[in-house]
Steps between C-alpha positions, in 0.01 A plus 500: 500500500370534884684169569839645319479798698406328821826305474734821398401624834513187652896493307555854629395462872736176486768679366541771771578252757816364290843650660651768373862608423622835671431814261516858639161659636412638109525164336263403718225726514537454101456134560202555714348747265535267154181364354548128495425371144426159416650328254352615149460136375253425826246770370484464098198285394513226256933482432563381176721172424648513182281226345215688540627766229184602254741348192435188688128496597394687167598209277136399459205679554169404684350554159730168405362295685075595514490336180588129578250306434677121588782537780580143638590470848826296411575163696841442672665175410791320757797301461531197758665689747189757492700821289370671221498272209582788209505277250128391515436831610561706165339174259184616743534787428617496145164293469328769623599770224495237231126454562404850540529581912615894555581537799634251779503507913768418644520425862148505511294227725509286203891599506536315836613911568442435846724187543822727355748673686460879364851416345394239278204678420611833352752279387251317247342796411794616340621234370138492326551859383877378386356223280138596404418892594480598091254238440289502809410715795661446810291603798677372820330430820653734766179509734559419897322587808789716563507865340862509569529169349282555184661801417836393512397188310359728223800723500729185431204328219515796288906567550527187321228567276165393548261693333225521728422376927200297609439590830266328741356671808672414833393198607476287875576788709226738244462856585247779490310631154744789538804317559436307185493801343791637610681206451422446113582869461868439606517200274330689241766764507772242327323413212224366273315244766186245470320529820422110586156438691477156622308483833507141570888491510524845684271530725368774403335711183597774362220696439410733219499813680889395571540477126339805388706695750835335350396519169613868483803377459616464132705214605219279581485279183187325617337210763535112498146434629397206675170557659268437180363671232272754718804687571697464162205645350487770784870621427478463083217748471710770768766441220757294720686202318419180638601162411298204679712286731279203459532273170124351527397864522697657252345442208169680601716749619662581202161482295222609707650701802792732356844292609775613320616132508611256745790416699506078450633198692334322157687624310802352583381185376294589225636865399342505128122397625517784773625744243192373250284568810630859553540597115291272294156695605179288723581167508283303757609130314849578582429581821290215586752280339792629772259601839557091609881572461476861716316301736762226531765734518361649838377215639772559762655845582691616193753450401497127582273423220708675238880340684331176453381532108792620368717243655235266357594650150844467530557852509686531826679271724227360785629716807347659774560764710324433828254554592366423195438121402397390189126371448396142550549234269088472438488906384849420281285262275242734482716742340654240255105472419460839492805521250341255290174713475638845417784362284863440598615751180287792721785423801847630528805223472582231235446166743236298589235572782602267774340398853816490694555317833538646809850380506614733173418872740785619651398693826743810609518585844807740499638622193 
């Protein structure tokens, strides 16, 4: 408010030196006398836009969405000429509900959220809404190292529908323990949001104190944890939702350290094993059986693994977005092997694994 007021005076001084018409000797001592207002719009906090009315953001509550146990951070497929290929898109995610997912991401990392314009990303999130939103959550991600940004990117996500924001803290440029703060309370204000805490991507942890201070809020839903199973634990026994962010973790999360669930890359190729691993009570054979998949799948920096496997499967067309690439012919047998082990029935799509050459990807530049 000192900055607003600082420039009204600034405005005012200014103004005085502007010429004036003629007016007789009263007109001007009445000019000279009015208080100079500024403009009413310059000094109300937090306008409204339209989208944000509560019809729209009190679709689905926070309450919604704590009790997900399998959300599945939902791969974008490409046509040749590197846009959205909607077709493969919804059998993906068709796959997903038909084998027992609740929730998907869209947007997310996994998404390729960060290779989208933010036009073609709230765009997908509702057309995801349009097509799937009674069958499935829809939580959009509408997180950016921008507050401005994020917010504005939430207010559009749940105008078309989304039922609840992952939000990541800002990232590259980071900021203080308070400015986190501050920031996830503005993004807080639009709706029910997942709080998303992966330091090796940002830069930066969120720590718990940040989370208990934001957890007043009765929008926050819950956290995405990455760290481990130390902090998962930490959170579940203050009575904060948290889902692990980290397949080969989440199982002992669920079972031994209080996760709600998990929020899976996996599960995008194998959505009815994840679900048995979330619902289906301690299962250390299953998990054994897919930890040498988990670890294939991040050999590289995700999501190259998972772009790579499903093209394998047939599931979507063999294009990249750069700067991803897919994985190298010796780690694309090792999945068909890997196939082989777990059982192709486990794996989404109707075709045969296949090796592929490096001549089949399709690498976008500009799309």
């Amino acid at each position: 408010m000192t900055s607003i007021q600082g420039f009204g005076a600034c405005l005012q001084e200014h103004a005085l030196q502007f010429p004036r018409p003629s007016y007789n000797d009263s007109c001007r001592r009445r000019k000279r006398t009015a208080l100079w207002r500024p403009p009413q719009a310059a000094i109300l906090p937090n306008a409204h836009l339209p989208m944000r009315s509560l019809e729209v953001k009190n679709r689905t509550s926070a309450d919604d969405i704590k009790s997900l146990r399998l959300v599945t951070a939902i791969k974008t497929p490409y046509l040749p000429d590197g846009r959205f290929d909607l077709e493969a898109y919804d059998a993906l995610v068709n796959r997903q509900i038909e084998n027992g997912a609740e929730a998907v991401i869209v947007g997310g990392t996994t998404g390729e959220g960060q290779l989208m314009s933010w036009d073609e990303h709230i765009m997908l999130i509702g057309h995801t809404v349009n097509c799937f939103g009674g069958s499935i959550k829809v939580i959009g991600n509408t997180g950016s190292n921008s507050t401005r940004e994020a917010i504005h990117a939430s207010e559009q996500g749940f105008a078309v529908g989304m039922h609840a924001a992952l939000h990541i803290n800002p990232y590259y440029g980071k900021t203080s323990i308070e400015g986190m703060i501050s920031h996830f309370n503005c993004v807080l204000s639009m709706g029910p949001t997942i709080i998303y805490n992966v330091p090796p991507r940002t830069g930066q942890d969120i720590p718990p104190h940040v989370i208990q201070t934001v957890a007043q809020s009765a929008n926050l839903a819950g956290v995405k944890e990455c760290v481990g199973n130390n902090r998962v634990e930490q959170y579940s026994n203050q009575g904060i939702v948290v889902w692990s962010g980290n397949d080969d973790q989440c199982h002992d999360a669920r079972w031994n350290h209080g996760a709600t669930g998990v929020i899976s890359v996996t599960s995008n190729l194998v959505p009815g094993l994840m679900r048995e691993l979330m619902f289906g009570g301690k299962n250390h054979s299953l998990n054994a059986k897919l930890m040498p998949l988990m670890d294939w799948l991040f050999f590289e920096p995700n999501p190259i693994g998972l772009n790579t496997a499903l093209a394998q499967l047939g599931v979507v067309r063999p294009v990249f977005r750069l700067p991803y690439i897919p994985l190298p012919k010796a780690k694309r047998e090792e999945f068909v092997n890997l196939v082989k082990q777990i059982g192709r029935e486990n794996f989404v799509g109707e075709k045969d694994v296949q090796v592929l050459d490096d001549d089949d990807f399709i690498l976008v530049s500009r799309y």
